[in-house]
C-alpha positions in Angstrom: 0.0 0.0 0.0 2.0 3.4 -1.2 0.6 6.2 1.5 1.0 10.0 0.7 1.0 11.4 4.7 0.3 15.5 4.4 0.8 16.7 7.8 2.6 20.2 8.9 3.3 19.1 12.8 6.6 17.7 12.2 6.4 15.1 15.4 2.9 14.3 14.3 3.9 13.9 10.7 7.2 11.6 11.7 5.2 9.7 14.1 2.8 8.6 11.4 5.4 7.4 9.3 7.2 5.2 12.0 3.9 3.4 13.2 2.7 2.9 9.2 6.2 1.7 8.8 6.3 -0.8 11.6 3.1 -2.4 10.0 5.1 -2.9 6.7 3.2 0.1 5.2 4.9 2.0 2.1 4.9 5.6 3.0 6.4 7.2 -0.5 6.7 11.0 0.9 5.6 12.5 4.3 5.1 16.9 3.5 4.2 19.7 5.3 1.6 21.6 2.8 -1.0 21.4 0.6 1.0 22.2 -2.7 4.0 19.7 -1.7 2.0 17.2 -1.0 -0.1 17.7 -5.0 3.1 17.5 -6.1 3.7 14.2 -4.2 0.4 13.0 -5.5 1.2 13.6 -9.0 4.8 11.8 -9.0 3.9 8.5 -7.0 0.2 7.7 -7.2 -0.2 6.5 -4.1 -3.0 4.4 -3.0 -4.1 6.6 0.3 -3.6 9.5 1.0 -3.5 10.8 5.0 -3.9 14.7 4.8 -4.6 17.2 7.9 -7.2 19.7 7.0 -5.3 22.7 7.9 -1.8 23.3 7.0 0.2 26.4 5.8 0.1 29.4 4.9 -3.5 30.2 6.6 -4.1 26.9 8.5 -7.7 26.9 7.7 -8.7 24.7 4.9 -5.6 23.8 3.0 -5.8 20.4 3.5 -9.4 19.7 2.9 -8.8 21.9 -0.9 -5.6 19.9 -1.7 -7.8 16.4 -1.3 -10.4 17.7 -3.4 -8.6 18.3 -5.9 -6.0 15.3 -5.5 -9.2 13.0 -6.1 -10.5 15.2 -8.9 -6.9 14.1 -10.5 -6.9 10.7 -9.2 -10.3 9.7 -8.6 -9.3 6.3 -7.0 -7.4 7.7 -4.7 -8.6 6.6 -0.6 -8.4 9.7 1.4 -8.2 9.7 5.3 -8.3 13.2 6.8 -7.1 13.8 10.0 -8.3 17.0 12.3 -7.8 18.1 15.2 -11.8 19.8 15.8 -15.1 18.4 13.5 -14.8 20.7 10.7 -18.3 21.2 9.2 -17.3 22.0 5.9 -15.6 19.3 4.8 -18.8 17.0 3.5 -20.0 19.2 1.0 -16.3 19.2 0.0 -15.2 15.9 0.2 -18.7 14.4 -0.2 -19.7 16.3 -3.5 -18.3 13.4 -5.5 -18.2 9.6 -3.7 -17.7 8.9 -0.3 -16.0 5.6 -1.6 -12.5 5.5 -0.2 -12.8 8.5 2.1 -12.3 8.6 5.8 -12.6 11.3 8.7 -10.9 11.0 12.0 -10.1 13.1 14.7 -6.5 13.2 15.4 -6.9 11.9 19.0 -8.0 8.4 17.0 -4.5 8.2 15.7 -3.0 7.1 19.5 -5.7 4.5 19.5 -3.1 2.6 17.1 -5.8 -0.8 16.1 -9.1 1.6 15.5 -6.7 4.3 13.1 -5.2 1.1 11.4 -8.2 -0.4 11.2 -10.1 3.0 9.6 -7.0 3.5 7.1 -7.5 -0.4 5.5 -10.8 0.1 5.5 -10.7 3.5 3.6 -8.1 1.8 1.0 -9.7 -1.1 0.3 -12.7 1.2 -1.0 -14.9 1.7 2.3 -15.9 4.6 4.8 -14.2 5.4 7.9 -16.3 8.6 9.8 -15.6 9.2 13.4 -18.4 9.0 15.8 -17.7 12.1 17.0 -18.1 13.5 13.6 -21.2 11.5 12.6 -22.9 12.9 16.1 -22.0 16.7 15.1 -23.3 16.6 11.9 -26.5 14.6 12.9 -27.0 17.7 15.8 -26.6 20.3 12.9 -28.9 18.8 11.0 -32.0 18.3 13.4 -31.3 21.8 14.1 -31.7 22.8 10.2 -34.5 20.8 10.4 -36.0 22.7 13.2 -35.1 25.7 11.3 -37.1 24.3 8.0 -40.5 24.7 10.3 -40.6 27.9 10.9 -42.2 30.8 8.6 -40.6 33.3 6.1 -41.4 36.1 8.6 -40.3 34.3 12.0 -36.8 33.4 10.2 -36.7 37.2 10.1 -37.4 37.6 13.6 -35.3 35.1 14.2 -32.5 36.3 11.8 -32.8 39.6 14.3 -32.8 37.9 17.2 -29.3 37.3 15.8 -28.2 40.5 15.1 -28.7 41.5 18.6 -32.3 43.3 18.4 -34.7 43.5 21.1 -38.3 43.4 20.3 -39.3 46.9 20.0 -36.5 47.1 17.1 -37.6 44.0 15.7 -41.2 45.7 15.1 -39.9 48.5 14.2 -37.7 47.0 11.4 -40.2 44.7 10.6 -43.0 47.1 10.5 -45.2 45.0 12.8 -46.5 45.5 16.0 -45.0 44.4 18.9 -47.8 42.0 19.8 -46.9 40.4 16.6 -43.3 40.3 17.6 -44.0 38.5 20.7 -46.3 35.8 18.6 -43.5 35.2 16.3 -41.1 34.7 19.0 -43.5 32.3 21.2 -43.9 30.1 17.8 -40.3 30.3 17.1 -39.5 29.0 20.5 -42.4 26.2 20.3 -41.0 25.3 17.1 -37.5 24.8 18.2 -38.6 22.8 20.9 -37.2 24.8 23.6 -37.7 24.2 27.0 -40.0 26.4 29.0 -38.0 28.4 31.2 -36.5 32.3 31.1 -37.4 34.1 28.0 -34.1 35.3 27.9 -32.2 32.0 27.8 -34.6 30.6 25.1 -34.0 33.8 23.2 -30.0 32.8 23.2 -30.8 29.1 22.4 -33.0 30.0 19.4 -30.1 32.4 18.1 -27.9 29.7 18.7 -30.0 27.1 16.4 -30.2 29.8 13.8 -26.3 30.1 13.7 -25.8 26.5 14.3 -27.6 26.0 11.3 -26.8 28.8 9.2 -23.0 27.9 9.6 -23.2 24.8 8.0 -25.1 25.2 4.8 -21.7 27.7 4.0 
């Protein structure tokens, strides 16, 4: 098995290749970036690939980009991504093609030597490897976009300025309603939600947090 290991923590990075080593593993390069580690795609086809998702220069989303567009090259390659937080994003990414071949671990996995072994045969030979962690994230953002779906065009709005920080005599105001019509929107919002009956003011900052829950997910 010929492994491409994109990783910019150096100990990480040489750690990985010692352990895949002692299990008789090929690792063919070990980089630091995103663009050394195309480059390293493109001159020894590996089979895997193990990529972090944020590497130089901006550590954000290096190494989710370089994947994508490793696979769009090489679309057989088997891709496990390693991070050390749930990133959202990286389904829409990832996902937009197959999820054949792809795996997603948190780096905490990787000390657990049999269960990140175990993910990286099963993403080579073709299969899915998705941290529970991960899995129970994205199943939380989606029953909150789901709760979201429910609710009116107008009580998104109030909702939407419930976000920005109005209180309700801005929201009517902005909304050109009255603010017994605020206060209706906001009861259905919270019913809706399935919020738990308690002080108006701590439903008010769950709701805003469903609607940016949600919200920061379908970017």
């Amino acid at each position: 098995m010929r492994i491409v290991v994109a990783e910019d923590d150096a100990l990480l990075r040489e750690g990985l290749v010692l352990l895949l080593g002692g299990e008789g593993l090929d690792v063919v390069a070990a980089v630091g970036d995103g663009a050394t580690f195309l480059d390293a795609v493109t001159e020894h086809r590996p089979q895997v690939a193990i990529v972090d998702v944020r590497m130089p220069p901006t550590h954000t989303d290096e190494g989710i980009r370089a994947a994508v567009a490793a696979r769009r090259d090489q679309p057989d390659l088997a891709v496990l991504v390693l991070s050390a937080h749930v990133e959202q994003g990286f389904a829409t990414d990832l996902l937009v093609g197959s999820a054949r071949g792809l795996g997603y671990l948190l780096k905490e996995r990787v000390g657990r030597v049999a269960t990140f072994l175990e993910a990286l045969r099963r993403v080579a030979g073709g299969g899915t490897a998705i941290d529970p962690e991960v899995v129970a994230q994205l199943f939380a953002r989606r029953r909150a976009a789901d709760h979201l779906a429910a609710l009116t065009h107008r009580e998104r709005e109030v909702l939407g300025l419930m976000a920005e920080g109005l209180g309700n005599a801005a929201i009517s105001q902005r909304l050109w309603i009255t603010d017994h019509a605020v206060h209706k929107h906001i009861r259905n919002i919270f019913a809706k939600l399935d919020l738990p009956v308690g002080a108006d003011s701590d439903r008010r900052v769950a709701a805003v947090l469903r609607h940016l829950e949600a919200t920061s997910g379908a970017t």
